[in-house]
VMD Tcl script that builds the backbone (N, CA, C; Angstrom):
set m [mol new atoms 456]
animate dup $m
set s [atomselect $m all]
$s set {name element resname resid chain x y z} {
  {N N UNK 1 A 207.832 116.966 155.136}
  {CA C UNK 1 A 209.245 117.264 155.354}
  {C C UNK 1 A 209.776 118.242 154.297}
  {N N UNK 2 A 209.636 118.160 153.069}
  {CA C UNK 2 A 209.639 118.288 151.974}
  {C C UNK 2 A 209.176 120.309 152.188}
  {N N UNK 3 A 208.168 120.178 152.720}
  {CA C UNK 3 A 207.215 121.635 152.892}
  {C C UNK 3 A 208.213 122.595 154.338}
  {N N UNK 4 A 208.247 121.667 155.027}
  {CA C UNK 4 A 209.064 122.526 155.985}
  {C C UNK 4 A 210.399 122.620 155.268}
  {N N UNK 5 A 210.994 122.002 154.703}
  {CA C UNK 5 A 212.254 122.557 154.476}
  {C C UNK 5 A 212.497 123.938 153.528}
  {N N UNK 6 A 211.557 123.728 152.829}
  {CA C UNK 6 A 211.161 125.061 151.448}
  {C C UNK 6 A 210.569 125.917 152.429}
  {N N UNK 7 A 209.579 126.030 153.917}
  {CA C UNK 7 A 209.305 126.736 154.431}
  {C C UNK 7 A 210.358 127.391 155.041}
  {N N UNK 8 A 211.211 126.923 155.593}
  {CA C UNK 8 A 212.695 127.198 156.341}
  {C C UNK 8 A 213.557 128.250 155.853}
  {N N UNK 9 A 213.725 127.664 154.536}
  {CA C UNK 9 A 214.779 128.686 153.673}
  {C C UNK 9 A 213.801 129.606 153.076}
  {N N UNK 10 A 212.459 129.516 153.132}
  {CA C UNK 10 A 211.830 130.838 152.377}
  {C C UNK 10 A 211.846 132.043 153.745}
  {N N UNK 11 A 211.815 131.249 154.681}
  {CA C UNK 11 A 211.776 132.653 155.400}
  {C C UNK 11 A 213.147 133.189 156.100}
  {N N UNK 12 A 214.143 131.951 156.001}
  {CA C UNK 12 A 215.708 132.388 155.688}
  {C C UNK 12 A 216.160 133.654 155.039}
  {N N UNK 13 A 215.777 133.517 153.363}
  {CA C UNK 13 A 215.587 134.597 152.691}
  {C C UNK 13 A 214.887 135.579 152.923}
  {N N UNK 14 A 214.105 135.866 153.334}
  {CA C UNK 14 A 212.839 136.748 153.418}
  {C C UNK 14 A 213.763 137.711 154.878}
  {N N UNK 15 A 214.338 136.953 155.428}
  {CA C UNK 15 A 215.478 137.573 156.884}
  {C C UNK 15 A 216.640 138.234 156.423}
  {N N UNK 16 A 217.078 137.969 155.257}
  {CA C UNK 16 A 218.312 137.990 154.764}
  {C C UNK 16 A 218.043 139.514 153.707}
  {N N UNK 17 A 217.314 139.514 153.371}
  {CA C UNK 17 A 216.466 140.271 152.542}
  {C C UNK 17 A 216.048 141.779 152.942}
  {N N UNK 18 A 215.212 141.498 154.612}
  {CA C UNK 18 A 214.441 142.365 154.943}
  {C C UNK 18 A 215.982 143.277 155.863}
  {N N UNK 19 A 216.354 142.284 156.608}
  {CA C UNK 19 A 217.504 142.668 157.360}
  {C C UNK 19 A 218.838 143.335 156.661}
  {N N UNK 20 A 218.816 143.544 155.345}
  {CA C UNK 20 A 220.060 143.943 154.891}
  {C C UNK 20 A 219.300 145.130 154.565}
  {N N UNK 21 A 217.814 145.039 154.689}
  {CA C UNK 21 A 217.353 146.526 154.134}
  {C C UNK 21 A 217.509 147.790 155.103}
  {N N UNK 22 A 217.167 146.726 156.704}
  {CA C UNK 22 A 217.268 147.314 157.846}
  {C C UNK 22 A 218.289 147.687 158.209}
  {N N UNK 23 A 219.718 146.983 157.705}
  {CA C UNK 23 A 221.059 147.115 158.378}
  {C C UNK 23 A 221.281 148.494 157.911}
  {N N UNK 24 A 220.590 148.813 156.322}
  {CA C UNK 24 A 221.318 149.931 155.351}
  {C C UNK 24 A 220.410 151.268 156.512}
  {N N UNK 25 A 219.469 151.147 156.792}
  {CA C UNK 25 A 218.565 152.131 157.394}
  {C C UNK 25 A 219.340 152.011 158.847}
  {N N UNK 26 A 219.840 151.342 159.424}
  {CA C UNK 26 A 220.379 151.484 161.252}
  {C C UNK 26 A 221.613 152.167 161.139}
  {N N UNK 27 A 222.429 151.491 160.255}
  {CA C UNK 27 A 223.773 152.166 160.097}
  {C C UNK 27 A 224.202 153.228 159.289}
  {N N UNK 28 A 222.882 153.817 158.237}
  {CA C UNK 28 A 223.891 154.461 157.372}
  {C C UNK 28 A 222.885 155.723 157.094}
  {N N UNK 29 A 222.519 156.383 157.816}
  {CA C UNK 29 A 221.718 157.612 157.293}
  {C C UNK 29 A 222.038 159.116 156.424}
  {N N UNK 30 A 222.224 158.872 155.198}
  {CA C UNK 30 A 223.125 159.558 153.993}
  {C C UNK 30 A 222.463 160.996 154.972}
  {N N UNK 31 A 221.726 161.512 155.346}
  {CA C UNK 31 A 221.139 162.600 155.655}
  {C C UNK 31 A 222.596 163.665 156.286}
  {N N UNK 32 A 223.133 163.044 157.158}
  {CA C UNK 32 A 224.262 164.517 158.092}
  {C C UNK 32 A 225.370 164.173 157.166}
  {N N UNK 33 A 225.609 163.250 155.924}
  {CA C UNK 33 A 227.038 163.316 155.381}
  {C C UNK 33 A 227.586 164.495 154.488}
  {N N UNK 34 A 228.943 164.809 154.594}
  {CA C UNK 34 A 228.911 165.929 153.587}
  {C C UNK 34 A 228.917 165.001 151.984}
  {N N UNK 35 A 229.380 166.210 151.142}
  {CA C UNK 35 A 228.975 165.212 149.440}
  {C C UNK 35 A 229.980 164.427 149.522}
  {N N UNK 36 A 231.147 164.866 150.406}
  {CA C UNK 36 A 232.556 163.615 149.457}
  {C C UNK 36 A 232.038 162.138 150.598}
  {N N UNK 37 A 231.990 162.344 152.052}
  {CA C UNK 37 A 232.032 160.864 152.537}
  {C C UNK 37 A 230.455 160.472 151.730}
  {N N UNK 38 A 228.992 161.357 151.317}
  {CA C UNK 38 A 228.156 160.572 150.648}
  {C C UNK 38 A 228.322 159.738 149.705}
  {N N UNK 39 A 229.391 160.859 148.423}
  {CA C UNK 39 A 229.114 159.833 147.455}
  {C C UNK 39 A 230.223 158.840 147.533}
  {N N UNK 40 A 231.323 158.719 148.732}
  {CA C UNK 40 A 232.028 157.140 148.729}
  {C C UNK 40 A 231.791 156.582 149.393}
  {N N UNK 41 A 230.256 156.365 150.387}
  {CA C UNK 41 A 230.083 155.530 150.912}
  {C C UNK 41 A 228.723 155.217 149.690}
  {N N UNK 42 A 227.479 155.838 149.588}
  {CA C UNK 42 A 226.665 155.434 148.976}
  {C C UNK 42 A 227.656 154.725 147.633}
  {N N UNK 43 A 228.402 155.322 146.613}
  {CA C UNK 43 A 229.078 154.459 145.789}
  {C C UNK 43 A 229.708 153.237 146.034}
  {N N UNK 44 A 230.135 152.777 147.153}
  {CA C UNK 44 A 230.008 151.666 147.848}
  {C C UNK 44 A 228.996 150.739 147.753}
  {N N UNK 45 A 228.365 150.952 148.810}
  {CA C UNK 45 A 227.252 150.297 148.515}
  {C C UNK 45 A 226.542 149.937 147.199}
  {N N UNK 46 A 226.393 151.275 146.547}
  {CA C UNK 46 A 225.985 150.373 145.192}
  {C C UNK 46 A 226.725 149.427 144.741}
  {N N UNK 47 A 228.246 149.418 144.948}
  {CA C UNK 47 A 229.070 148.189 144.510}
  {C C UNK 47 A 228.615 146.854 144.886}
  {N N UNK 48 A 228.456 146.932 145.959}
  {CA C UNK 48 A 228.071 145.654 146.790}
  {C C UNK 48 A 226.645 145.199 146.280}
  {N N UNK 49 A 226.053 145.743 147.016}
  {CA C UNK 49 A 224.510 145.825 146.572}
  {C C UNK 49 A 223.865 145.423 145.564}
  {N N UNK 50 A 223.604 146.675 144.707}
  {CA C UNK 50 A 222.921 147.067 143.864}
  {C C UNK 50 A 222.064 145.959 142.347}
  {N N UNK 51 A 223.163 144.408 142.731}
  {CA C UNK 51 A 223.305 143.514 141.950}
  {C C UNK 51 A 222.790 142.445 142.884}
  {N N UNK 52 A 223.229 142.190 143.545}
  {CA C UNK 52 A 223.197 141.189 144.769}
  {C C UNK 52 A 221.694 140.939 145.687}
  {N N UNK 53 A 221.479 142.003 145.884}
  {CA C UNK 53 A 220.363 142.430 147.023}
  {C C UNK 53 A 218.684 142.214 145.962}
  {N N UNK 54 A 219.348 142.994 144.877}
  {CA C UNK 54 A 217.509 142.148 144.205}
  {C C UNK 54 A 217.672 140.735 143.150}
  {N N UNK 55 A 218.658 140.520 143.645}
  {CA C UNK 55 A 218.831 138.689 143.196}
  {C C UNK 55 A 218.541 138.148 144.029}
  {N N UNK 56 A 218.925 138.460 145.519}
  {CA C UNK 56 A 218.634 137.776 146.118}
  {C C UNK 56 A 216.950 137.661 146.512}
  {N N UNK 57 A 215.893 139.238 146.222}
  {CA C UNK 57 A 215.183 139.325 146.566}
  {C C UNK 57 A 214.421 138.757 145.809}
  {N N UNK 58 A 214.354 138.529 145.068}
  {CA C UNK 58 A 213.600 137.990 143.711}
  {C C UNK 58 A 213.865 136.305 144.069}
  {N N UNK 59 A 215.127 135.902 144.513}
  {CA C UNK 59 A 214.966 134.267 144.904}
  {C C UNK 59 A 213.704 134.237 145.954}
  {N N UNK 60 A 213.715 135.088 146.762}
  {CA C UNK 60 A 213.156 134.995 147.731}
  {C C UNK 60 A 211.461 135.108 147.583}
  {N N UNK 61 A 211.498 136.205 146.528}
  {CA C UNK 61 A 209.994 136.136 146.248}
  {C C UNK 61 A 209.288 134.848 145.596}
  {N N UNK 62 A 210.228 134.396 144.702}
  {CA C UNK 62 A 209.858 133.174 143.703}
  {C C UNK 62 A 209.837 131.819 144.635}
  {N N UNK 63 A 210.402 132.075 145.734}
  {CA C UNK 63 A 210.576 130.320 147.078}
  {C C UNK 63 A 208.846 131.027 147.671}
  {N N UNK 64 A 208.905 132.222 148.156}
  {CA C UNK 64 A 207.660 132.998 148.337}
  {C C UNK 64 A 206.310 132.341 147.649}
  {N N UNK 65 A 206.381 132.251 146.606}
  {CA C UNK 65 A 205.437 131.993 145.504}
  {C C UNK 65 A 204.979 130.468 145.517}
  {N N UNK 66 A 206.363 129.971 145.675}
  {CA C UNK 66 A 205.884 128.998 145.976}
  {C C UNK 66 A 205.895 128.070 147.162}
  {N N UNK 67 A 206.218 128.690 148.127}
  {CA C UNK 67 A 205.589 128.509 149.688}
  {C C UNK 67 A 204.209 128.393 149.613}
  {N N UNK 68 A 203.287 129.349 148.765}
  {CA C UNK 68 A 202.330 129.770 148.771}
  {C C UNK 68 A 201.631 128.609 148.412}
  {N N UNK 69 A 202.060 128.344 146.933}
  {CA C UNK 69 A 201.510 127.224 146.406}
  {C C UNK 69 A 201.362 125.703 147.539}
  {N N UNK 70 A 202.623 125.667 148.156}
  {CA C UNK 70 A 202.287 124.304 148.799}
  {C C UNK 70 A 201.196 124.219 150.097}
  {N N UNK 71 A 201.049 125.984 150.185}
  {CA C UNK 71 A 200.086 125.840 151.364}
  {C C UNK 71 A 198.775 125.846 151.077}
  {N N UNK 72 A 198.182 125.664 150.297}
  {CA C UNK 72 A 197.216 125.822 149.317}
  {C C UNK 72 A 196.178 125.094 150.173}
  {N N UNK 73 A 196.607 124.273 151.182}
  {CA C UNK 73 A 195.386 123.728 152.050}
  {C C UNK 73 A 195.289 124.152 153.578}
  {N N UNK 74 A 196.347 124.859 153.369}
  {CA C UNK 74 A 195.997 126.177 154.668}
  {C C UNK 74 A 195.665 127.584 154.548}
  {N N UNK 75 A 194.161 128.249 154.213}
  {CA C UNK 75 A 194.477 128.785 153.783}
  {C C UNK 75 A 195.031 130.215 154.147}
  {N N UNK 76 A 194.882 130.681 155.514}
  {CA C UNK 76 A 195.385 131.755 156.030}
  {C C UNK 76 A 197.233 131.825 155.817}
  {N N UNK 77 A 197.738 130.420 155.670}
  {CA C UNK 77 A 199.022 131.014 155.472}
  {C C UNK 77 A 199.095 131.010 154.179}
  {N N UNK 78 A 198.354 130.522 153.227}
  {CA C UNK 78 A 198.644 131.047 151.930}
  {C C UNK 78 A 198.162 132.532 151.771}
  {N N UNK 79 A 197.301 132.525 152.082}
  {CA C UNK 79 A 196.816 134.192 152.181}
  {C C UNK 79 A 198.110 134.864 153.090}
  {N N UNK 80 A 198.419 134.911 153.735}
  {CA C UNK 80 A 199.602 135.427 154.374}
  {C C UNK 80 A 201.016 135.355 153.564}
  {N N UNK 81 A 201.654 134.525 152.812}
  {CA C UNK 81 A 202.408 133.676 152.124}
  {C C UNK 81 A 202.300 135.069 150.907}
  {N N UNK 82 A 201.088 135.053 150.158}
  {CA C UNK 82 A 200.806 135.866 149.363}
  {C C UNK 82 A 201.081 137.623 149.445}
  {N N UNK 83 A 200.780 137.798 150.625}
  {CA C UNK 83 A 200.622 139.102 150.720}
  {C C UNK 83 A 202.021 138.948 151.245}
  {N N UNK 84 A 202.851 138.629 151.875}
  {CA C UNK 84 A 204.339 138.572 151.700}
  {C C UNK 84 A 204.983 138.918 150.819}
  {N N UNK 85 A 204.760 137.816 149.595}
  {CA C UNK 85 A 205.477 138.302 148.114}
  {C C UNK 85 A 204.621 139.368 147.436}
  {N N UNK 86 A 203.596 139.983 148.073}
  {CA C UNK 86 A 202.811 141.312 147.023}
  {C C UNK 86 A 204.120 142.544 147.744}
  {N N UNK 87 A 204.202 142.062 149.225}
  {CA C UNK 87 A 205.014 143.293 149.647}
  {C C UNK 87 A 206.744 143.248 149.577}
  {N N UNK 88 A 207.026 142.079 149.145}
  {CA C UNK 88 A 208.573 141.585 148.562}
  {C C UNK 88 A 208.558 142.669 146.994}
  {N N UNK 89 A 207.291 142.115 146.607}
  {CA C UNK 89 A 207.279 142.717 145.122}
  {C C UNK 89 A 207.364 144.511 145.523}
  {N N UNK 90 A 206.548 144.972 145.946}
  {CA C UNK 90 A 206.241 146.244 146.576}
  {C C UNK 90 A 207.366 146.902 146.566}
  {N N UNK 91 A 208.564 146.361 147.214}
  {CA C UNK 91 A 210.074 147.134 147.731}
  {C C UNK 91 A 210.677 146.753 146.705}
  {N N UNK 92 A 210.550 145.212 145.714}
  {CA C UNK 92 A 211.228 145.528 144.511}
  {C C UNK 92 A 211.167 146.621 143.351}
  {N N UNK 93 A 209.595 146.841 143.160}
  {CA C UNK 93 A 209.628 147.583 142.350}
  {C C UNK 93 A 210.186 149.423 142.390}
  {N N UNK 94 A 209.609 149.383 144.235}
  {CA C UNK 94 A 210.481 150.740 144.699}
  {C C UNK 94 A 211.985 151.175 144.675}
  {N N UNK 95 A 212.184 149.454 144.500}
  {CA C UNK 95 A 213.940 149.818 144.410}
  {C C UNK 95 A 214.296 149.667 142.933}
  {N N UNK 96 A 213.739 149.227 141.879}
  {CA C UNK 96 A 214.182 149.292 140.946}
  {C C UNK 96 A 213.993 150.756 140.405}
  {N N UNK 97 A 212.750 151.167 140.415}
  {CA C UNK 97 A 212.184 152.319 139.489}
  {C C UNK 97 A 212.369 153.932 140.482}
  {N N UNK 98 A 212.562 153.810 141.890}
  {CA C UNK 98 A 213.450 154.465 142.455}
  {C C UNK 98 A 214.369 154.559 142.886}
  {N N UNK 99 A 215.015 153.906 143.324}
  {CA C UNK 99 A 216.570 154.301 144.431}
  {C C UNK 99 A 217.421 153.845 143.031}
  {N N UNK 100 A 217.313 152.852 142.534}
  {CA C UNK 100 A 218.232 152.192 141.382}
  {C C UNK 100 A 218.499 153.035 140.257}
  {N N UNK 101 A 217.418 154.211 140.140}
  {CA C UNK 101 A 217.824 155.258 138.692}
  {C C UNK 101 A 218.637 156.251 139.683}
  {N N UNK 102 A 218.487 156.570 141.135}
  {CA C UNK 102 A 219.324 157.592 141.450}
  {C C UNK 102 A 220.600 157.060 141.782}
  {N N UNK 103 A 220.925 155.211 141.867}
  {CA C UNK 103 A 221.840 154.822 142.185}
  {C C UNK 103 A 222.483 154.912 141.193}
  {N N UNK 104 A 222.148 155.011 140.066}
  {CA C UNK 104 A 222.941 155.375 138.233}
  {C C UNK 104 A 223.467 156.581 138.215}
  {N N UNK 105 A 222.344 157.942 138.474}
  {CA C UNK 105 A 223.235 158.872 138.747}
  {C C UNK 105 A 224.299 159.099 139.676}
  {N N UNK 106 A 224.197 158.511 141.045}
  {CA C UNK 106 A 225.534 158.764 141.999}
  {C C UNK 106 A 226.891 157.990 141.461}
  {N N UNK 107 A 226.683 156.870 140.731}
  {CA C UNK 107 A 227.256 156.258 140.504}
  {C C UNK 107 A 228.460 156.758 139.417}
  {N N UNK 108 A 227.868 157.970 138.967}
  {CA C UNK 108 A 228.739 159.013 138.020}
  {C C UNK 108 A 229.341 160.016 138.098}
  {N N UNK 109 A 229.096 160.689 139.722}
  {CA C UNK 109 A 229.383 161.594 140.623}
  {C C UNK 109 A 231.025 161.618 140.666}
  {N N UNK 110 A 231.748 162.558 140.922}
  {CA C UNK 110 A 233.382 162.490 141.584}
  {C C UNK 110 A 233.391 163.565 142.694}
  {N N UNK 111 A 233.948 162.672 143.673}
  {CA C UNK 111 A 234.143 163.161 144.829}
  {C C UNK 111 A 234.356 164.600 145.220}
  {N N UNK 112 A 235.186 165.591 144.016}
  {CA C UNK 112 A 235.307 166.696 144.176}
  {C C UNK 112 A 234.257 168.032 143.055}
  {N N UNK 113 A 233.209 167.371 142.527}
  {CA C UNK 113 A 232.555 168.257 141.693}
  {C C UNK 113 A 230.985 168.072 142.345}
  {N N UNK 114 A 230.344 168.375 143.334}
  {CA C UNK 114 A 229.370 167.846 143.686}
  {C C UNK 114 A 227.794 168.198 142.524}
  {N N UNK 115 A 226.863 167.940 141.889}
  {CA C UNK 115 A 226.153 168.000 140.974}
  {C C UNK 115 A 225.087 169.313 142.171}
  {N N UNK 116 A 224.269 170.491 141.526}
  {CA C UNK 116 A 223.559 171.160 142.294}
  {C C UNK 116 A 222.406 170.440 142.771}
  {N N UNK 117 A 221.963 169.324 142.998}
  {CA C UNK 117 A 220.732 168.827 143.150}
  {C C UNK 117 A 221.288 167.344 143.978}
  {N N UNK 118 A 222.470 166.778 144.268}
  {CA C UNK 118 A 222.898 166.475 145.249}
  {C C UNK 118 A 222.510 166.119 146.522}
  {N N UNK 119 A 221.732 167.128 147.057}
  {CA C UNK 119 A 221.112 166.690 148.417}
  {C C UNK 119 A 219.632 166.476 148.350}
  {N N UNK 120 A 219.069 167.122 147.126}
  {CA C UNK 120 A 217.879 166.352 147.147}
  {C C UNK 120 A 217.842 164.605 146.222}
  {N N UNK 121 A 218.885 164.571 145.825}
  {CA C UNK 121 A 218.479 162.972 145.169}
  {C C UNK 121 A 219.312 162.372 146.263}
  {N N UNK 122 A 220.012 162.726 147.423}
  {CA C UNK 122 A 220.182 162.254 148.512}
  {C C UNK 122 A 219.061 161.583 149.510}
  {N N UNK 123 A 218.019 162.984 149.349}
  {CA C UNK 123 A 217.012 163.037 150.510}
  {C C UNK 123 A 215.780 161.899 149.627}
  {N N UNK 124 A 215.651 161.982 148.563}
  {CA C UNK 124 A 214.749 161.097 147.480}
  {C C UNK 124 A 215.442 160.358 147.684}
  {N N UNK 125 A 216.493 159.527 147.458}
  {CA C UNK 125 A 216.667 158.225 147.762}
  {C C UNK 125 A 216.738 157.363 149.508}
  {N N UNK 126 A 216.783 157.771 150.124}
  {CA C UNK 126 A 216.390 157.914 151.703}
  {C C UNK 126 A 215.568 157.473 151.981}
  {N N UNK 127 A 214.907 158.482 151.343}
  {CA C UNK 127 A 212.780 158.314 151.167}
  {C C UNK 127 A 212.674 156.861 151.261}
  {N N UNK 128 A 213.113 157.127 149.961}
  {CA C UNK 128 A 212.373 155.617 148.616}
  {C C UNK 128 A 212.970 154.032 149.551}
  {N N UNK 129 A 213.606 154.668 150.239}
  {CA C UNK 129 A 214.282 153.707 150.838}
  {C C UNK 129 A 213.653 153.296 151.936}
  {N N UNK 130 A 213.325 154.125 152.961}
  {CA C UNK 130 A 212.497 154.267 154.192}
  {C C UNK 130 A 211.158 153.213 153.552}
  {N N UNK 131 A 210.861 153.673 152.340}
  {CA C UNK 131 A 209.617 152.934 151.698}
  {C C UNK 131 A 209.544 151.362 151.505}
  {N N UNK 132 A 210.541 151.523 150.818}
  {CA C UNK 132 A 210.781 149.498 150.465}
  {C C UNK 132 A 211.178 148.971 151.602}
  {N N UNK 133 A 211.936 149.629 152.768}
  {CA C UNK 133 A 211.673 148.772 154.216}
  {C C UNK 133 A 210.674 148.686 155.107}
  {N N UNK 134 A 209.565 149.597 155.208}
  {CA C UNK 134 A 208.519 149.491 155.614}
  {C C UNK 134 A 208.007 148.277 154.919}
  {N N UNK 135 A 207.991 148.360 153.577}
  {CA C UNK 135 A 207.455 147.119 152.788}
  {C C UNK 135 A 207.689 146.173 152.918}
  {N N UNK 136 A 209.164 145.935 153.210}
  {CA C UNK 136 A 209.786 144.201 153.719}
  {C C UNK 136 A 209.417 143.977 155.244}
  {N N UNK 137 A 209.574 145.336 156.186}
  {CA C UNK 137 A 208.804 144.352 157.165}
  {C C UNK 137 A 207.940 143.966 157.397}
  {N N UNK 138 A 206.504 144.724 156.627}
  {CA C UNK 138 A 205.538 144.474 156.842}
  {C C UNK 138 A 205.063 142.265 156.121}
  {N N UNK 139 A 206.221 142.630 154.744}
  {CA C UNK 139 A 206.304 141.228 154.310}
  {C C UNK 139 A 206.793 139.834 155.263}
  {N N UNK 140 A 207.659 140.635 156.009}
  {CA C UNK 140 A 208.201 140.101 156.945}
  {C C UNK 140 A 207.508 139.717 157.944}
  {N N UNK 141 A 206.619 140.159 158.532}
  {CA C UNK 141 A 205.634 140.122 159.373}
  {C C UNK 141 A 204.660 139.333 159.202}
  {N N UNK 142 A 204.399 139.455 157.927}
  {CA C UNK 142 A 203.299 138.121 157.446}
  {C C UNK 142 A 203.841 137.116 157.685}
  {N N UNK 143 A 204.752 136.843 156.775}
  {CA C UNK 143 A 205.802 135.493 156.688}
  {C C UNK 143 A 206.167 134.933 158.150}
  {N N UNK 144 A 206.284 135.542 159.243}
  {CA C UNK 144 A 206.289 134.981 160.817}
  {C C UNK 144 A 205.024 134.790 161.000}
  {N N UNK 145 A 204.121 135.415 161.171}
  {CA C UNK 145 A 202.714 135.495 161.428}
  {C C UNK 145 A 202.102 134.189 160.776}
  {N N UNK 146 A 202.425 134.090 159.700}
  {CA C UNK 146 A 201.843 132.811 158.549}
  {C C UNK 146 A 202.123 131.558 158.929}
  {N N UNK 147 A 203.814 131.613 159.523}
  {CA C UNK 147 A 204.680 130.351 159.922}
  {C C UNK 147 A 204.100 130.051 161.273}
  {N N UNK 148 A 203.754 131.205 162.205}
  {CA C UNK 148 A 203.605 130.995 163.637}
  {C C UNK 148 A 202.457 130.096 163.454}
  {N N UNK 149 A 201.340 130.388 162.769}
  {CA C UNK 149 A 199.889 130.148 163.143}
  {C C UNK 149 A 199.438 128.886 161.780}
  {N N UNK 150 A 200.611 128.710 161.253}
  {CA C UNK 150 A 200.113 127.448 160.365}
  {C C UNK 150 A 199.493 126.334 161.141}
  {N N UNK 151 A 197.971 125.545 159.878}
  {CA C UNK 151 A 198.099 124.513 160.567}
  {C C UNK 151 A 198.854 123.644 160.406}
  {N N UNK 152 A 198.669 122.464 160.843}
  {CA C UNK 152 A 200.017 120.968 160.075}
  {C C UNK 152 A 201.097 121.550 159.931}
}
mol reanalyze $m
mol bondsrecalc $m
mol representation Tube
mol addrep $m
């Protein structure tokens, strides 16, 4: 009982997680904006975000971790379980050591002075972004895959 319930909310999180990565990629493609609606919507978002989203991801990896651990006598979903949080980790580290240093610079931007390099740390953060969601779904994918086909 005990295992399903920690199974439940790990992949709660892992939804909550992957899907806010997806929401930012369905709804918001910085690519056709000019600089002023970019940098007040991306400055937005970092408001919200930027704090929130790898707290939460990091809960998620660490329930991850130890999902893993309790499956320890199954072992395809621990092997699955695992490679979940390698690819949780994967989009964390992409978002810290990329999108998060260009989210510092936008974050200093004013609406009416646009910086000359602007649309490429636009198009680089996009990227980097496109990247760490490939990464969560693929984490994501395990984590169903793992849950579907557990034994017990």
């Amino acid at each position: 009982m005990v295992k399903t319930i920690i199974f439940s909310i790990n992949v709660f999180l892992v939804a909550l997680v992957v899907g806010s990565m997806f929401a930012v990629w369905y709804g918001f493609n910085p690519n056709k904006l000019s600089y002023n609606d970019y940098v007040v919507h991306q400055q937005q978002l970092i408001n919200q975000l930027n704090v929130k989203l790898p707290v939460l991801a990091l809960i998620a990896i660490l329930l991850t971790i130890i999902s893993a651990i309790l499956a320890r006598g199954d072992k395809k979903l621990m092997v699955l379980l695992i490679a979940t949080a390698i690819f949780l980790i994967i989009s964390g580290i992409v978002t810290r050591f990329l999108n998060q240093p260009i989210n510092a610079k936008v974050m200093t931007w004013v609406a009416d002075k646009p910086p000359s390099n602007w649309m490429e740390l636009r198009a680089d953060w996009w990227k980097w972004h496109i990247v760490r969601l490939i990464s969560g779904i693929i984490s994501f994918g395990c984590l169903i895959i793992g849950f579907l086909n557990r034994s017990g």
